[in-house]
Chimera marker file (.cmm) of the C-alpha trace (Angstrom):
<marker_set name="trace">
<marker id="1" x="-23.622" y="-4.022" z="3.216" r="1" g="1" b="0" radius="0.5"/>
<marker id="2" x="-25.824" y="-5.721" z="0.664" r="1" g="1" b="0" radius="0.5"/>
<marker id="3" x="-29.362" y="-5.637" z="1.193" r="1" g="1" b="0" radius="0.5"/>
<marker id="4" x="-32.956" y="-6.961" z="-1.032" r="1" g="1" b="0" radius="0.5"/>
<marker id="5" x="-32.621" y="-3.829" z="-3.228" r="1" g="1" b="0" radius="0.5"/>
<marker id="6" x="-29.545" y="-1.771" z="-2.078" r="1" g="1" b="0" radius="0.5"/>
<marker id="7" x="-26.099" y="-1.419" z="-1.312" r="1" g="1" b="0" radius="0.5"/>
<marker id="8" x="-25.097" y="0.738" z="2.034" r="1" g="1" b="0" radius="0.5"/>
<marker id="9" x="-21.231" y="1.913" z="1.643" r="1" g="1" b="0" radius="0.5"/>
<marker id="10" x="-20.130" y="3.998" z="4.680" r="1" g="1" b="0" radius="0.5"/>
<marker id="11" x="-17.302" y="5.651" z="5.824" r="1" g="1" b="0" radius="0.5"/>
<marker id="12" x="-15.145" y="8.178" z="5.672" r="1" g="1" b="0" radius="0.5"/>
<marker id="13" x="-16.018" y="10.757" z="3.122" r="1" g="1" b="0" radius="0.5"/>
<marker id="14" x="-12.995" y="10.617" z="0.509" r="1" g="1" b="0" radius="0.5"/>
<marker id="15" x="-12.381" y="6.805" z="0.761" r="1" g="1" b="0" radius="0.5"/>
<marker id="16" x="-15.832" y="5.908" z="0.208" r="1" g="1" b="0" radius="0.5"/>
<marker id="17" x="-15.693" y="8.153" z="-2.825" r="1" g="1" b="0" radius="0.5"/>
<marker id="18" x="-12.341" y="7.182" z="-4.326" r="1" g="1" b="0" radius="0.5"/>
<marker id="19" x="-14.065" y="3.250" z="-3.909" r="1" g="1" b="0" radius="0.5"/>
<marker id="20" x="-17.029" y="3.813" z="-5.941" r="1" g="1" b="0" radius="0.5"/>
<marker id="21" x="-15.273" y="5.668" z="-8.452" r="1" g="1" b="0" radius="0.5"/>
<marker id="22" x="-13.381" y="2.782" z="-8.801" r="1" g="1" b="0" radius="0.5"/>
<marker id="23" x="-16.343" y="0.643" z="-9.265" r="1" g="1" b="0" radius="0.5"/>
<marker id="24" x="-17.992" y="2.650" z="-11.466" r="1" g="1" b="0" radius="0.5"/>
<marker id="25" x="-14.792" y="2.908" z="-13.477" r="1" g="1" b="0" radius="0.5"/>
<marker id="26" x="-14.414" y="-1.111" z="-13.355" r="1" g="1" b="0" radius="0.5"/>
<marker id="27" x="-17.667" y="-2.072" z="-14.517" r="1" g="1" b="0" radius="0.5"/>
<marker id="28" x="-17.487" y="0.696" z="-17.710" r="1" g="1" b="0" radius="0.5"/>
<marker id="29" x="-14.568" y="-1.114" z="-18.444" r="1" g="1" b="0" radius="0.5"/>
<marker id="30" x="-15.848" y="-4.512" z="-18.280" r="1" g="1" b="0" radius="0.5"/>
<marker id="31" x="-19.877" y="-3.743" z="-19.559" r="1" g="1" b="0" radius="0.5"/>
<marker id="32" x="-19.856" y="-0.782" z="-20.970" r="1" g="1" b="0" radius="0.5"/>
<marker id="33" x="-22.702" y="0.596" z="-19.711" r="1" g="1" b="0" radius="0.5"/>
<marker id="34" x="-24.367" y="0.280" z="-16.037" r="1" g="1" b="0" radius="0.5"/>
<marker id="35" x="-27.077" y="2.050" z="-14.208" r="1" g="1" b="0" radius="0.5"/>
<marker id="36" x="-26.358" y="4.178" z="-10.801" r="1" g="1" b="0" radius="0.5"/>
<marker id="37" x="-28.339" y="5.291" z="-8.246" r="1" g="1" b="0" radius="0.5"/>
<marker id="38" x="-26.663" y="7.490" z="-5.538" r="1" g="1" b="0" radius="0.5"/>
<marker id="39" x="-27.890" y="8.623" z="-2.385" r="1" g="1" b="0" radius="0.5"/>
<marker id="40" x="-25.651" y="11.076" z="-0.059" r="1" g="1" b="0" radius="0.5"/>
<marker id="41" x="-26.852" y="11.178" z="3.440" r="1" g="1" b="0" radius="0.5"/>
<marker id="42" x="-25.035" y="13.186" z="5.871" r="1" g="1" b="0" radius="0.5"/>
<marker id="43" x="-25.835" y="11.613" z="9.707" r="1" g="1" b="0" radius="0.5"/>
<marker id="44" x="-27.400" y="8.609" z="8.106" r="1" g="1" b="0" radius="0.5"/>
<marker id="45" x="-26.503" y="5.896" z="10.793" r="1" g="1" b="0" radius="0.5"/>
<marker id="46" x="-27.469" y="2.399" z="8.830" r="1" g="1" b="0" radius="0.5"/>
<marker id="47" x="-24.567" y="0.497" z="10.085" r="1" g="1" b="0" radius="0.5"/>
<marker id="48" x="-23.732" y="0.644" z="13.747" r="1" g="1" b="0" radius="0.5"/>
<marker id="49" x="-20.169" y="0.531" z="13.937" r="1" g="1" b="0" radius="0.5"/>
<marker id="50" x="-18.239" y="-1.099" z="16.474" r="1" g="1" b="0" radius="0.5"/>
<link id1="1" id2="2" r="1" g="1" b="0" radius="0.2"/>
<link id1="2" id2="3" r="1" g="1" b="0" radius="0.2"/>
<link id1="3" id2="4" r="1" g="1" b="0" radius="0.2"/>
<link id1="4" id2="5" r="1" g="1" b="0" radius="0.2"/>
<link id1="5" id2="6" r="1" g="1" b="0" radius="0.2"/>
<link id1="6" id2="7" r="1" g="1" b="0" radius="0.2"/>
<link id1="7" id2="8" r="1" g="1" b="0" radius="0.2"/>
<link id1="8" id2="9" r="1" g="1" b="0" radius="0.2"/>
<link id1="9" id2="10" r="1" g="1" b="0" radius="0.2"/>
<link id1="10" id2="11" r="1" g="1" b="0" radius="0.2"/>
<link id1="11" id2="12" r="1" g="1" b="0" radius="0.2"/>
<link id1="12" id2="13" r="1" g="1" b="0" radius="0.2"/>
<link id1="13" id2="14" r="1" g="1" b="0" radius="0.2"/>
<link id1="14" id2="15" r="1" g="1" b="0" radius="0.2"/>
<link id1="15" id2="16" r="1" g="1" b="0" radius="0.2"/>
<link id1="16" id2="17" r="1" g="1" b="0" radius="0.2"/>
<link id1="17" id2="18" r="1" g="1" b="0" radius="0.2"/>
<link id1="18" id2="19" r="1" g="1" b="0" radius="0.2"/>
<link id1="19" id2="20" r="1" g="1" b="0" radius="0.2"/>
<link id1="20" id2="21" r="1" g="1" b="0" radius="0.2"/>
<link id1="21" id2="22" r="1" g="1" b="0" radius="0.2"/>
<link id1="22" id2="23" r="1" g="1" b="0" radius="0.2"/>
<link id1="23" id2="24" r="1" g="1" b="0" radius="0.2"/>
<link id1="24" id2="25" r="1" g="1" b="0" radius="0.2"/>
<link id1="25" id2="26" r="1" g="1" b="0" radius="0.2"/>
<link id1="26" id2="27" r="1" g="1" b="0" radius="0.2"/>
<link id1="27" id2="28" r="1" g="1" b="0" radius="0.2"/>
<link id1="28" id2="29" r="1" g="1" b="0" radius="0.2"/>
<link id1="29" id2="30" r="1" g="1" b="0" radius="0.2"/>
<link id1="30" id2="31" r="1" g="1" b="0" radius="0.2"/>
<link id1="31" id2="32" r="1" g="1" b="0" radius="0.2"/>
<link id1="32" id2="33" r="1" g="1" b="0" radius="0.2"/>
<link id1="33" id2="34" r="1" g="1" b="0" radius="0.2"/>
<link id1="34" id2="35" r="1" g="1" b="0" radius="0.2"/>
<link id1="35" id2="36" r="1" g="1" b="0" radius="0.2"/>
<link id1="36" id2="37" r="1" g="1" b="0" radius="0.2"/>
<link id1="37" id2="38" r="1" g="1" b="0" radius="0.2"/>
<link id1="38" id2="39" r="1" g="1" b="0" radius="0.2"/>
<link id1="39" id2="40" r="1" g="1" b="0" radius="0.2"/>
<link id1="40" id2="41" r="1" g="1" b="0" radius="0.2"/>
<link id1="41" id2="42" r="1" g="1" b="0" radius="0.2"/>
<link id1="42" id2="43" r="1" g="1" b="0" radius="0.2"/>
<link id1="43" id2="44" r="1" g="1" b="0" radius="0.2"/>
<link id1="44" id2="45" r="1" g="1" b="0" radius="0.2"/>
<link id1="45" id2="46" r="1" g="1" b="0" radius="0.2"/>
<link id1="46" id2="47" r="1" g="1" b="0" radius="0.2"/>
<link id1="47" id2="48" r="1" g="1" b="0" radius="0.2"/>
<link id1="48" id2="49" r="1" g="1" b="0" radius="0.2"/>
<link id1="49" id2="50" r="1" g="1" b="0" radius="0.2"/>
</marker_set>
């Protein structure tokens, strides 16, 4: 979920991993170099899920 300065991914554990290490390997790939921020909050509730 996109927001002014962030992206939230949430999920389960191992699938939201696997996805942004398939990001991160996509955009080496195509740029060669990125920047990455990553914030691990167990509990962290930013997405009410239905």
């Amino acid at each position: 979920m996109p927001s002014a300065t962030s992206t939230v991914v949430q999920g389960d554990f191992h699938h939201v991993m696997r996805s942004i290490q398939e990001t991160i390997v996509s955009c080496q790939e195509e740029f060669k170099m990125a920047v990455y921020v990553l914030k691990i909050i167990p509990g962290y509730g930013a997405i009410q899920e239905i």
